[in-house]
Rosetta silent file (secondary structure, phi, psi, omega in degrees, C-alpha in Angstrom):
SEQUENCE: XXXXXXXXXXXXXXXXXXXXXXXXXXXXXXXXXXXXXXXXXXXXXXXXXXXXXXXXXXXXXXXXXXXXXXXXXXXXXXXXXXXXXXXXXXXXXXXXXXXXXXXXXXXXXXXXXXX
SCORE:     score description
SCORE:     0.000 S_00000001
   1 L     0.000  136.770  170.893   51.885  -15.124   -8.009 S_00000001
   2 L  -101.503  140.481 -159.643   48.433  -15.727   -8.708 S_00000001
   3 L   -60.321 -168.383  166.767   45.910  -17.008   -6.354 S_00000001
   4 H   -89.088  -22.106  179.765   43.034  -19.716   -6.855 S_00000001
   5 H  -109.489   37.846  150.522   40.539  -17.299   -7.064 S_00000001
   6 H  -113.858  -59.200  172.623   42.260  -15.319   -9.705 S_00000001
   7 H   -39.115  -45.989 -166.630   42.609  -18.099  -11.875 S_00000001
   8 H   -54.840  -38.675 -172.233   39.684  -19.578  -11.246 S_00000001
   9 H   -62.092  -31.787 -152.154   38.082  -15.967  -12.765 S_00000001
  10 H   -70.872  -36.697 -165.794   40.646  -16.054  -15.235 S_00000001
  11 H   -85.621  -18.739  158.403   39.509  -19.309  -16.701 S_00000001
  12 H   -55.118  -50.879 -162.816   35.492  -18.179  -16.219 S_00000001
  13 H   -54.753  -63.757 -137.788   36.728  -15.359  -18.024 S_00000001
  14 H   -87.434  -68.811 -157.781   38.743  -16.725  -20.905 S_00000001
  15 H   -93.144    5.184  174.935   36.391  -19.784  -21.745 S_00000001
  16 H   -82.525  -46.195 -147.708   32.742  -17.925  -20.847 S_00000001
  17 H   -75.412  -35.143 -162.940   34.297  -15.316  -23.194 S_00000001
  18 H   -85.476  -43.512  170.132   34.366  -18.288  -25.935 S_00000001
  19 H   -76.563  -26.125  179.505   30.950  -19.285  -25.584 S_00000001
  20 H   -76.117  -53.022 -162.760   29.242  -16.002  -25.585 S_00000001
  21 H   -64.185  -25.719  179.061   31.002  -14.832  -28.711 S_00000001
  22 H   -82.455  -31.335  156.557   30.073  -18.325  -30.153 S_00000001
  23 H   -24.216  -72.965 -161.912   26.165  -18.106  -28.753 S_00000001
  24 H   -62.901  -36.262 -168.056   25.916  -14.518  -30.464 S_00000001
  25 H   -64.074  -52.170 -167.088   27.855  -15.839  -34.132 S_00000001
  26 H   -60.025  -26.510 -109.319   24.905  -18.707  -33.763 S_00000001
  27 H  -115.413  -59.909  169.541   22.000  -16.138  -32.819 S_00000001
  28 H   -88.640   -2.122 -179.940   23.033  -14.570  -36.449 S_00000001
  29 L  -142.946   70.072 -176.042   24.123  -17.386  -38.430 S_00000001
  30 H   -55.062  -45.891 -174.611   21.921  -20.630  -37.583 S_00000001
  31 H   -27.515  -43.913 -179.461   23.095  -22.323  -40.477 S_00000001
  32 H   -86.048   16.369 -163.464   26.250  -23.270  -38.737 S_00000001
  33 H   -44.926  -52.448 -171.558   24.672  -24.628  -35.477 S_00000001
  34 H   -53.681  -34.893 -159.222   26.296  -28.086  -35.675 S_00000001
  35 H  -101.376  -46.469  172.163   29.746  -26.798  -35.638 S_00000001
  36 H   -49.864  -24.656 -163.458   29.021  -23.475  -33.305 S_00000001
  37 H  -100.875  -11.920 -177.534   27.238  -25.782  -30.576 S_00000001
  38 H   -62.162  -82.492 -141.067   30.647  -28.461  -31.023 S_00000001
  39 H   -53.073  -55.838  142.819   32.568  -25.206  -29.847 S_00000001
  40 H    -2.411  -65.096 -157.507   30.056  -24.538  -27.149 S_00000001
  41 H   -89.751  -38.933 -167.844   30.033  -28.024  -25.830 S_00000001
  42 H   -93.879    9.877 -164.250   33.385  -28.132  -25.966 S_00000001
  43 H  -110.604  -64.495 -174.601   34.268  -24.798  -24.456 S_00000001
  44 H   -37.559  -61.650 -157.364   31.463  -25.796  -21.333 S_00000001
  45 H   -69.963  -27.049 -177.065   33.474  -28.941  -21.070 S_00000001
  46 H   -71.775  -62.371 -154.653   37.105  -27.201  -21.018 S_00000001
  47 H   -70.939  -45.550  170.417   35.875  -24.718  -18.218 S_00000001
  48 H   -26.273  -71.710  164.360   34.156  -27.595  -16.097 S_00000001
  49 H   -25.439  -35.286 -177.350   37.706  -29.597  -16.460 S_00000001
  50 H  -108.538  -16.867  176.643   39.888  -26.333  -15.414 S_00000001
  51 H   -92.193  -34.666  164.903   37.921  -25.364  -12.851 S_00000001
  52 H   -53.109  -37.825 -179.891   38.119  -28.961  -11.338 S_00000001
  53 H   -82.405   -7.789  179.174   41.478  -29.117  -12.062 S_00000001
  54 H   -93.900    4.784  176.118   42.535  -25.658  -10.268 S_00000001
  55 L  -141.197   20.660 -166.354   41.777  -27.746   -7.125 S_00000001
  56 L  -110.470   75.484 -175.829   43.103  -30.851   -8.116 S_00000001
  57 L  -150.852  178.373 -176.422   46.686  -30.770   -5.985 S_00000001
  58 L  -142.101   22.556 -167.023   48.529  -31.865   -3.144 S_00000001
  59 L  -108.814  153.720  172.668   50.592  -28.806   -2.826 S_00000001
  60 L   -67.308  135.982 -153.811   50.897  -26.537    0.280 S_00000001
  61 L   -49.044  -45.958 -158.837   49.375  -23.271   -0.677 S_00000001
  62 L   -96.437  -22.156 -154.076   52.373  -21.265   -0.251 S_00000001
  63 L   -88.012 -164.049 -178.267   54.854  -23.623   -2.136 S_00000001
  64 L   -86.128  -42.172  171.092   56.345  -23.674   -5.478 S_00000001
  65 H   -41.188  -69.862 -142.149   54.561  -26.605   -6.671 S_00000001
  66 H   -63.282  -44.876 -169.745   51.345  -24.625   -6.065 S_00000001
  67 H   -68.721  -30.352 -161.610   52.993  -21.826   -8.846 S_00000001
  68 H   -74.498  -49.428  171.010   53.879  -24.183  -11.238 S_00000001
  69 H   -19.175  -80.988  178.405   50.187  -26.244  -10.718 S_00000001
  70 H   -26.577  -61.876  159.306   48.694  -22.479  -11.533 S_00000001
  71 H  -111.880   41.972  162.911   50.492  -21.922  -14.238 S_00000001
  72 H   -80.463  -44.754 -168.757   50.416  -25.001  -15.894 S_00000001
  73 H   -68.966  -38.842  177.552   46.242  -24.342  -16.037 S_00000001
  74 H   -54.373  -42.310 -173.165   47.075  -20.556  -17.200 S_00000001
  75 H   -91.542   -9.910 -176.457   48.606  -21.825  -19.914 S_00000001
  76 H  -104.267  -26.751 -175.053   46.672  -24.508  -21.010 S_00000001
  77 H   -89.667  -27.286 -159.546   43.226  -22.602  -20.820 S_00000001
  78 H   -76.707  -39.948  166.752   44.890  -19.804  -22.281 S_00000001
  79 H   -58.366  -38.509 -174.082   45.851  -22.390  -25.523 S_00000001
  80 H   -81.397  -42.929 -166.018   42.398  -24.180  -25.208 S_00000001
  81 H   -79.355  -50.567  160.059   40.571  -20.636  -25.580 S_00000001
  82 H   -38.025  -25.733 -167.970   42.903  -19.704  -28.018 S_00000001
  83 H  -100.110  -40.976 -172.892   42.233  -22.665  -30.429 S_00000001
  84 H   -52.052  -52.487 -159.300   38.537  -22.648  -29.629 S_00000001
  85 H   -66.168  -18.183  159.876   38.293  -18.826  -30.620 S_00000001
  86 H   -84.970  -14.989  173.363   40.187  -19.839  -33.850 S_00000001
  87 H   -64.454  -50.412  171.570   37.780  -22.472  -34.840 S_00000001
  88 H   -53.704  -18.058  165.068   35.143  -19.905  -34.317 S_00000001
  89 H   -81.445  -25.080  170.444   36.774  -17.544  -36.717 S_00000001
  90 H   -41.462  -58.501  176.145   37.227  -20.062  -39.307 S_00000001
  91 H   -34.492  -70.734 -165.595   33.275  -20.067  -39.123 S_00000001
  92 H   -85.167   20.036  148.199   32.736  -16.636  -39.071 S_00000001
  93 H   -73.309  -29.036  159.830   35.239  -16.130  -41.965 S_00000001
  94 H   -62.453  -46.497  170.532   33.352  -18.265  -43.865 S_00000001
  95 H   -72.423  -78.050  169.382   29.526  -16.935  -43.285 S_00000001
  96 H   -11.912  -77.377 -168.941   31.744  -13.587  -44.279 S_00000001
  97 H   -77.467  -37.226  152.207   32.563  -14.631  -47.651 S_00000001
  98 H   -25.300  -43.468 -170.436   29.711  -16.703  -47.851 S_00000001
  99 H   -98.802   -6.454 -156.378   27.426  -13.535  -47.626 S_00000001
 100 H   -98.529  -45.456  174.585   29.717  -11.241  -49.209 S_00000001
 101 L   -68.748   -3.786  153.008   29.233  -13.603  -52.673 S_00000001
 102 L   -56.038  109.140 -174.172   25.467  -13.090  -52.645 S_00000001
 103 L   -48.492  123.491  132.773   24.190  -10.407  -55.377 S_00000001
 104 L   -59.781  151.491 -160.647   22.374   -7.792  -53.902 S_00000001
 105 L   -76.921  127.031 -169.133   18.797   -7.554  -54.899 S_00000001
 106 L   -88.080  119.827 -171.408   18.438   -4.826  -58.065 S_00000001
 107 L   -89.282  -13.068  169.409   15.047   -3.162  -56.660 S_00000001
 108 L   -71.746  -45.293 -176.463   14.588   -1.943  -60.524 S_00000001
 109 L   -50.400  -28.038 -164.954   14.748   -5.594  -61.559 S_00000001
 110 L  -114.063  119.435 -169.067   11.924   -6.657  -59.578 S_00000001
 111 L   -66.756  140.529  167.138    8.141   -6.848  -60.684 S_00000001
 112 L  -112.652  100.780 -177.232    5.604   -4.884  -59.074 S_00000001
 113 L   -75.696  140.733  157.605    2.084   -5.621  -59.360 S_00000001
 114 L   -34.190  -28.571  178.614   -0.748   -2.728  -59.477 S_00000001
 115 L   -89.147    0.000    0.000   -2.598   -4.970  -57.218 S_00000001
């Protein structure tokens, strides 16, 4: 069984993990801010919510209730990280093909002046 302060890392872990990979996709692709800082905000707000919520019981410590609490949160952050990190791929599948249909520049094509 896992404790509160292995979930609680787990869900630092899981939804931390979701903002830094979406931080670095903005860091290289500003264009997309609006929808990378939605994931962001809403990834901040998911971990706030789960970590509040890993202490949000009435169960003795020891009991079953206590397992079920746990992994009721395991499974739901693990789904919330999960969806988040597919929105974010959507993105960077997009900026992918986005960049991939751009011509490279033909360095013969392009005037040089003498001056």
């Amino acid at each position: 069984m896992a404790n509160r302060s292995e979930i609680h890392q787990a869900v630092n872990v899981l939804l931390n993990d979701v903002i830094e990979q979406s931080f670095g996709h903005l860091v290289r692709h500003p264009q997309q801010s609006d929808e990378l800082n939605r994931i962001i905000k809403d990834a901040s707000e998911d971990l706030n919510y789960f970590l509040l919520k890993i202490d949000a019981h009435q169960h003795n410590h020891e009991s079953t209730g206590i397992k079920a609490h746990y992994e009721g949160i395991t499974k739901e952050v693990q789904r919330k990280s999960l969806h988040l990190l597919a929105r974010l791929q959507q993105i960077q599948r997009r900026d992918q093909i986005n960049t991939s249909d751009e011509k490279p520049s033909d360095p013969s094509s392009e005037h040089h002046s003498p001056f």
